[in-house]
C-alpha positions in Angstrom: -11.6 3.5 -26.2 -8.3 4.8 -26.7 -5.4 5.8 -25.0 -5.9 7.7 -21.5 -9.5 6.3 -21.6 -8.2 2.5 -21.9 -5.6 3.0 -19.3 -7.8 4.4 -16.9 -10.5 2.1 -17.5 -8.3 -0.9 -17.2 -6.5 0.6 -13.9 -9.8 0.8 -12.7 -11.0 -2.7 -13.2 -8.2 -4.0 -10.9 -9.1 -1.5 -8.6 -12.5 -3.1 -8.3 -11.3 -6.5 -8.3 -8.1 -6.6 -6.2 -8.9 -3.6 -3.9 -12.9 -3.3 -3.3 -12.6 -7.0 -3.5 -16.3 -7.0 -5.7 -18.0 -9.8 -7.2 -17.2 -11.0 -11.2 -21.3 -9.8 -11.2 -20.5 -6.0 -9.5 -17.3 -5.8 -11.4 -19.0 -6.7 -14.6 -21.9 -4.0 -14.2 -19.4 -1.2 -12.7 -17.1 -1.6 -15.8 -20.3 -2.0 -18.2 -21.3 1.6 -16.9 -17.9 3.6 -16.8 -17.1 2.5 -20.0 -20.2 4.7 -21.1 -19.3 7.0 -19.4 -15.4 7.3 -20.5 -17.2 6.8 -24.2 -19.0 9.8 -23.9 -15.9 11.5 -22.2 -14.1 10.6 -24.8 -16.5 11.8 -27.4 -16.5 15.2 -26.1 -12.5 15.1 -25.9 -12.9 15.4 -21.9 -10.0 13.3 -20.3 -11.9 11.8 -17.2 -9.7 13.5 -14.8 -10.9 17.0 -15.9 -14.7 16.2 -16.5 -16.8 18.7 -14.3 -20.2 18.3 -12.6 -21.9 18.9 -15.6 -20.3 16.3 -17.5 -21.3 13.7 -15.0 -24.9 15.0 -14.8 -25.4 15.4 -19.1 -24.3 11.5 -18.6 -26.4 10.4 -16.5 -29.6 12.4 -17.6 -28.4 11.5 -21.2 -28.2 7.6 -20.0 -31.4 7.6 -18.0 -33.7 9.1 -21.1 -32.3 6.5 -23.2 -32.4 3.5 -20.9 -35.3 4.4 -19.1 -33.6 3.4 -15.9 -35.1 2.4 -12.6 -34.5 3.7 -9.6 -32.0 1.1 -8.8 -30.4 0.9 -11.6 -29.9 5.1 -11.6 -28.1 4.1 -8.2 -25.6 1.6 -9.3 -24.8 4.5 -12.3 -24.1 6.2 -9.7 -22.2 4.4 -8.0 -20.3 2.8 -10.9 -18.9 6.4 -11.6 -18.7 7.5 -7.6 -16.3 4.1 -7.8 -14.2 5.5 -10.7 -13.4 8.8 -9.1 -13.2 7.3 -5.5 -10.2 5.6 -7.5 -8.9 8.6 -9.1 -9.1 10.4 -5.6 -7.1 7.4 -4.2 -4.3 7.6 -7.1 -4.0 11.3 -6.4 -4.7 11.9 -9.7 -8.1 14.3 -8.8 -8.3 16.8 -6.3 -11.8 18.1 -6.9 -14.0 15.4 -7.0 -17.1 16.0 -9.2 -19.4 13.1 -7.9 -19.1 15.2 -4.2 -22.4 17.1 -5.6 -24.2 14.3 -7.6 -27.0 12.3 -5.6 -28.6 8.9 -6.1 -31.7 7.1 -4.9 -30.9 5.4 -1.5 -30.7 1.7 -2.1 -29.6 -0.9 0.8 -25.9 -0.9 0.5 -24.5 -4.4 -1.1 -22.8 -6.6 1.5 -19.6 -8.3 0.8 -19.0 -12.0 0.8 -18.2 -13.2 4.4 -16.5 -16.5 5.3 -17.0 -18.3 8.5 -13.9 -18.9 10.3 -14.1 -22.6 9.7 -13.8 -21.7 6.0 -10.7 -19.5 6.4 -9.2 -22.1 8.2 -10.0 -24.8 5.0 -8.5 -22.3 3.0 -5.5 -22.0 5.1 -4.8 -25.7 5.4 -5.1 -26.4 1.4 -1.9 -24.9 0.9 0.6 -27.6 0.3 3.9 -26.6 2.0 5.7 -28.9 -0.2 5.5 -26.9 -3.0 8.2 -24.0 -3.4 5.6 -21.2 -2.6 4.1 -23.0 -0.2 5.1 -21.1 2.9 4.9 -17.7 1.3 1.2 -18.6 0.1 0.4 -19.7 3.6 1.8 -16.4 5.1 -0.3 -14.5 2.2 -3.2 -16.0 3.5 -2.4 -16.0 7.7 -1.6 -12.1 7.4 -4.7 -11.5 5.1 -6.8 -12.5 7.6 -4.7 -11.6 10.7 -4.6 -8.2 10.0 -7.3 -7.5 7.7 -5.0 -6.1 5.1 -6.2 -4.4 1.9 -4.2 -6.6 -1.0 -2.3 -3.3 -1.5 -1.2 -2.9 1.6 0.1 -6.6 1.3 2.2 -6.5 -1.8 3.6 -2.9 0.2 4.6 -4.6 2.8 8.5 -4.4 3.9 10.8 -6.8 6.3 11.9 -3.6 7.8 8.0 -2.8 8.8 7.7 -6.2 10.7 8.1 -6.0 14.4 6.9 -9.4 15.6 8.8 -9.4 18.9 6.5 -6.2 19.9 3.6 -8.4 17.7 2.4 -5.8 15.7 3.5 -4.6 11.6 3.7 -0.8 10.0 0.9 -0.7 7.8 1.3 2.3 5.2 -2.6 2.6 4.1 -4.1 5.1 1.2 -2.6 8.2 1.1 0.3 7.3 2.5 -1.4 7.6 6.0 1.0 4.8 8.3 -1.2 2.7 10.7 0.4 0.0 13.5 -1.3 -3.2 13.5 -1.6 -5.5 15.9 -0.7 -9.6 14.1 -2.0 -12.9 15.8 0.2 -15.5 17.0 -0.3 -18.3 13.9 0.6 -15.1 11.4 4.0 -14.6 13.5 4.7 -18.1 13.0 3.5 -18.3 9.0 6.2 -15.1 8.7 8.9 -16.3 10.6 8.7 -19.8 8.1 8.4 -17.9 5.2 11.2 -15.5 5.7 13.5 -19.1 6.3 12.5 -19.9 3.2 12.7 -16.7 1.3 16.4 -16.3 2.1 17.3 -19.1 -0.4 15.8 -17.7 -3.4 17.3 -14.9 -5.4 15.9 -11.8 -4.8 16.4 -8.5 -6.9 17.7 -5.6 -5.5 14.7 -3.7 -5.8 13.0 -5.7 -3.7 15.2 -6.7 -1.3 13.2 -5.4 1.7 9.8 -6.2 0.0 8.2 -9.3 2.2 6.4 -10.9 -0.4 8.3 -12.0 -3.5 7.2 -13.9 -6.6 9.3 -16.5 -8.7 11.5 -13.8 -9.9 12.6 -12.2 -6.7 10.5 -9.7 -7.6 7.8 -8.0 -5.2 4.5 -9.9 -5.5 1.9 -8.2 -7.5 -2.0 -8.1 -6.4 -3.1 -10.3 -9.1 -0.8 -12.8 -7.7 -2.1 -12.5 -4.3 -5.8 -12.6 -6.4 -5.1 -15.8 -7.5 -3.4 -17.3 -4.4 -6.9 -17.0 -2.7 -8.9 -18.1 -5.5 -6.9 -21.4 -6.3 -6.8 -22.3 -2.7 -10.5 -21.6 -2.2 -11.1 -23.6 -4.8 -8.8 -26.7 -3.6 -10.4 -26.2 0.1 -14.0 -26.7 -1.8 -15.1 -23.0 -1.2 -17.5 -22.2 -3.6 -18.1 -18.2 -2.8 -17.0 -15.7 -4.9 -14.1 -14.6 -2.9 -10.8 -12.4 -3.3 -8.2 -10.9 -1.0 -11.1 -8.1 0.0 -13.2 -11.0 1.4 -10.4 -12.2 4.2 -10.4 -8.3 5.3 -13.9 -8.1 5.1 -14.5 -11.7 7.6 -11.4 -10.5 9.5 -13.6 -7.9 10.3 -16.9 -9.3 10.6 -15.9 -11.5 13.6 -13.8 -9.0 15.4 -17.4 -7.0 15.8 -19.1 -10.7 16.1 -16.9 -11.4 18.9 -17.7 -7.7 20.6 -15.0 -5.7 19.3 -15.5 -2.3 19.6 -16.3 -0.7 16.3 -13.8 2.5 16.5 -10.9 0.1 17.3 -11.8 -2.3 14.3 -11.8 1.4 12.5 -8.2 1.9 13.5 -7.2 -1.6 12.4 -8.9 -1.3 8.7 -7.2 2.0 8.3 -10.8 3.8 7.8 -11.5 7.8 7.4 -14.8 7.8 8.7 -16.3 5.5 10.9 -19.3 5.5 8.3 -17.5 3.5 6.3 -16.7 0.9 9.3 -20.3 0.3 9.9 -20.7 -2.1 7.3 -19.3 -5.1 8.9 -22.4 -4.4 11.9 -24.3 -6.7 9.9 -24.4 -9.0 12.9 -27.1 -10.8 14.7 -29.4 -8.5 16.1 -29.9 -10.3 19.3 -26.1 -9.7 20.0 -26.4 -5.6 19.5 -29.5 -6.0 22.0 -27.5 -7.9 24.5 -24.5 -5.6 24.3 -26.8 -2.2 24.6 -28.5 -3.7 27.3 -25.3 -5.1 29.0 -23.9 -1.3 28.9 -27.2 0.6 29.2 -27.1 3.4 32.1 -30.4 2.8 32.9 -30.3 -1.2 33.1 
């Protein structure tokens, strides 16, 4: 590949590492199918952004034939190239989305990596605050998981949208659509020792209202805040596949565990549709039982 092809295919690849927070497996396939796809974009001198319907479909039909795929494999096709145009969509970059009038076999939707609380607390406690990133990495990690930030929303994050007396941040989501977050205690505290800290470092004047710096006084980028989590997993003796995705996704996970409602964890993750909220329901079934029968009119 060359050109817009390469660029979008390696913009894409971040997107499903740093932001969908996917597994090295899942990222692998994804990337294995859309680069046949951009291939045969590219073939037909089709920049991916202007590929209609029946580009996608001649793909597909072209890539099935040959492979002979299964039904499940015809899914994550599918959804490797629903993935690169949700992306595109994000970026702004598309308007008319030509995967809104393709269809796939139904296949049980894959579930993120979860950690237990008692492994985001290892995590949190490897960092060594005697090292000169060592409060900032411990903030990364306490706001990850307080507010269930997406690792873009993170890096985005400005002193000036931190209101910790009121206990809550300014969260400015995809699209540009702003969201108020509530933070935890132990977060307010991680900021407030980080931002001591950060006032004796240079910082450039680009990023002089950015919260999270790196070494250069620069803003933080996402693979930075990548490898924050994965080098700390690792010291805390987490083997999971993990990445900043899987701190939003347990954040999450045990709000509903604890009996969160489900259209206030919505709110918090910055979610369009509520369909897309219902993922992190895969709780115990005995506690949806006890909380239908708890509220049931007709108990």
């Amino acid at each position: 590949m060359k050109g817009i092809f390469e660029e979008t295919f390696l913009e894409f690849r971040s997107y499903l590492k740093l932001e969908r927070g996917l597994s090295a497996n899942t990222v692998e396939s994804y990337c294995k199918d859309v680069i046949g796809y951009l291939d045969y974009l590219e073939d037909k001198a089709v920049p991916p952004v202007e590929a209609s319907v029946e580009d996608l479909s001649g793909f597909i039909t072209k890539r099935v034939k040959e492979a002979r795929l299964s039904e499940r494999s015809q899914a994550r096709l599918t959804s490797s190239i629903k993935a690169l145009y949700k992306y595109l969509a994000a970026e702004g970059r598309i308007t008319d989305n030509p995967c809104d009038r393709i269809s796939a076999p139904k296949i049980a939707p894959h579930l993120p990596t979860v950690l237990s609380i008692e492994e985001v607390v290892r995590i949190i406690d490897a960092v060594d605050l005697s090292r000169p990133e060592g409060e900032r990495d411990r903030c990364i990690l306490e706001v990850l998981y307080s507010c269930g930030l997406r690792v873009s929303e993170l890096t985005g994050l400005k002193i000036s949208d931190l209101f910790l007396k009121e206990g809550f941040i300014k969260i400015f989501g995809k699209g540009s659509k702003q969201r108020l977050v509530p933070v935890g205690e132990p977060a307010v505290k991680a900021i407030k020792m980080y931002l001591s800290t950060r006032a004796v470092h240079p910082v450039r004047k680009e990023a002089e209202d950015a919260l999270f710096l790196n070494s250069n006084g620069g803003r933080i980028s996402r693979v930075a805040v990548f490898n924050v989590v994965k080098e700390y997993a690792l010291v805390a003796g987490i083997r999971k596949d993990i990445s900043p995705h899987t701190f939003r996704h347990s954040f999450a996970t045990h709000l509903i565990e604890n009996g969160a409602d489900l259209r206030v964890v919505q709110q918090m993750l910055g979610h369009e549709s509520i369909l897309t909220t219902e993922i992190y329901t895969h709780v115990d079934s005995r506690k949806w039982q006890e909380n239908i029968l708890k509220f049931h009119p007709k108990r």
